[in-house]
C-alpha positions in Angstrom: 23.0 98.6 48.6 24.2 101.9 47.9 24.7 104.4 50.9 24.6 108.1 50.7 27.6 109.5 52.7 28.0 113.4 53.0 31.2 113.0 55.3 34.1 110.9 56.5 33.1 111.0 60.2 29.5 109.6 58.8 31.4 106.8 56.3 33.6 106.2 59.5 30.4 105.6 61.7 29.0 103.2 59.3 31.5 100.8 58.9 32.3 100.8 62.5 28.7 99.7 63.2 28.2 97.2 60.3 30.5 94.0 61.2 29.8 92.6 57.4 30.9 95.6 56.1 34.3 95.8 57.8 34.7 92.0 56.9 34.2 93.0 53.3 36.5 95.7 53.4 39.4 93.4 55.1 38.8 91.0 51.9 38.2 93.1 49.4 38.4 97.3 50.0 38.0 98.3 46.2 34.5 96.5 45.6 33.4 97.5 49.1 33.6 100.8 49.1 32.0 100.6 45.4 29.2 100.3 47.6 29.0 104.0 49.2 28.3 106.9 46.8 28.9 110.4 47.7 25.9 112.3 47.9 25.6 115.0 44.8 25.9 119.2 46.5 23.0 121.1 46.6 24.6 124.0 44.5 26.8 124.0 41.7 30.0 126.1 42.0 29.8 127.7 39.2 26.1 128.7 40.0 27.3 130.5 43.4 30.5 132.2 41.9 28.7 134.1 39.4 25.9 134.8 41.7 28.5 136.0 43.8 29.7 138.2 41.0 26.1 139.5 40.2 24.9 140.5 43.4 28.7 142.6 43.7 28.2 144.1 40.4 25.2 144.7 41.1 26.0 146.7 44.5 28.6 148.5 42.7 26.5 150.0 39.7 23.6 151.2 42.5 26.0 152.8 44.5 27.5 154.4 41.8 24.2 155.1 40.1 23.1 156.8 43.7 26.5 158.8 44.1 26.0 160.1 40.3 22.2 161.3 41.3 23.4 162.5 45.1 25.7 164.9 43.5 23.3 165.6 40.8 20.8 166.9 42.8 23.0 168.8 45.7 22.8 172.9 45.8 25.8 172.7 47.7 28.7 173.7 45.8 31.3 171.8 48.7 29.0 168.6 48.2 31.0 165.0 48.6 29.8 161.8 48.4 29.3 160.4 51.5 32.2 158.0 52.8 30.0 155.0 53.6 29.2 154.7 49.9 32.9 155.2 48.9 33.7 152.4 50.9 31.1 150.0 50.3 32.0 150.7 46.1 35.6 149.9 46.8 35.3 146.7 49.1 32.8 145.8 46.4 34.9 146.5 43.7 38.0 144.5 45.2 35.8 141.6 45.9 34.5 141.1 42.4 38.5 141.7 41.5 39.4 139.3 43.9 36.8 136.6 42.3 38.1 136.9 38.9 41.7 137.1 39.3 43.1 133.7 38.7 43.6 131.3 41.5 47.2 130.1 42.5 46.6 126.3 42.0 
């Protein structure tokens, strides 16, 4: 019998409800929770952090890309960039900084 358990409130339900199971973990609490397996995540880590880091690279290069051609094609000589897209680089920026800098574990 192998149980798939995604939390301790729904480990905590089970063996409140199953008196054979609470009598096995009184006698033996090793083997008995051998018994419940911990159900595998649906993503990998490492497959959302460097989707994370794609999608913010990605953000960062069109904005720049856009800013380059914006001022490119402008016949204004007093032409800026427009401060939504200066902001939106640097928060992106900062976040892909703040992914790859090394945790304090």
């Amino acid at each position: 019998m192998q149980n798939k358990i995604r939390s301790f409130n729904q480990f905590k339900t089970t063996l409140e409800k199953d008196p054979t199971l609470q009598e096995e973990f009184k006698s033996n609490p090793v083997e008995a929770i051998k018994k419940f397996q911990s159900a595998p995540p649906r993503f990998n880590d490492k497959l959302i952090y460097r989707l994370a880091v794609l999608f913010l690279g990605i953000i960062v290069l069109t904005i720049c890309i856009g800013a380059i051609i914006l001022t490119g094609r402008s016949t204004d000589p007093g032409f800026e960039v427009p401060d939504i897209l200066v902001a939106t680089a640097s928060t992106a920026i900062g976040a892909v900084a703040g992914l790859l800098a090394p945790g304090s574990n």
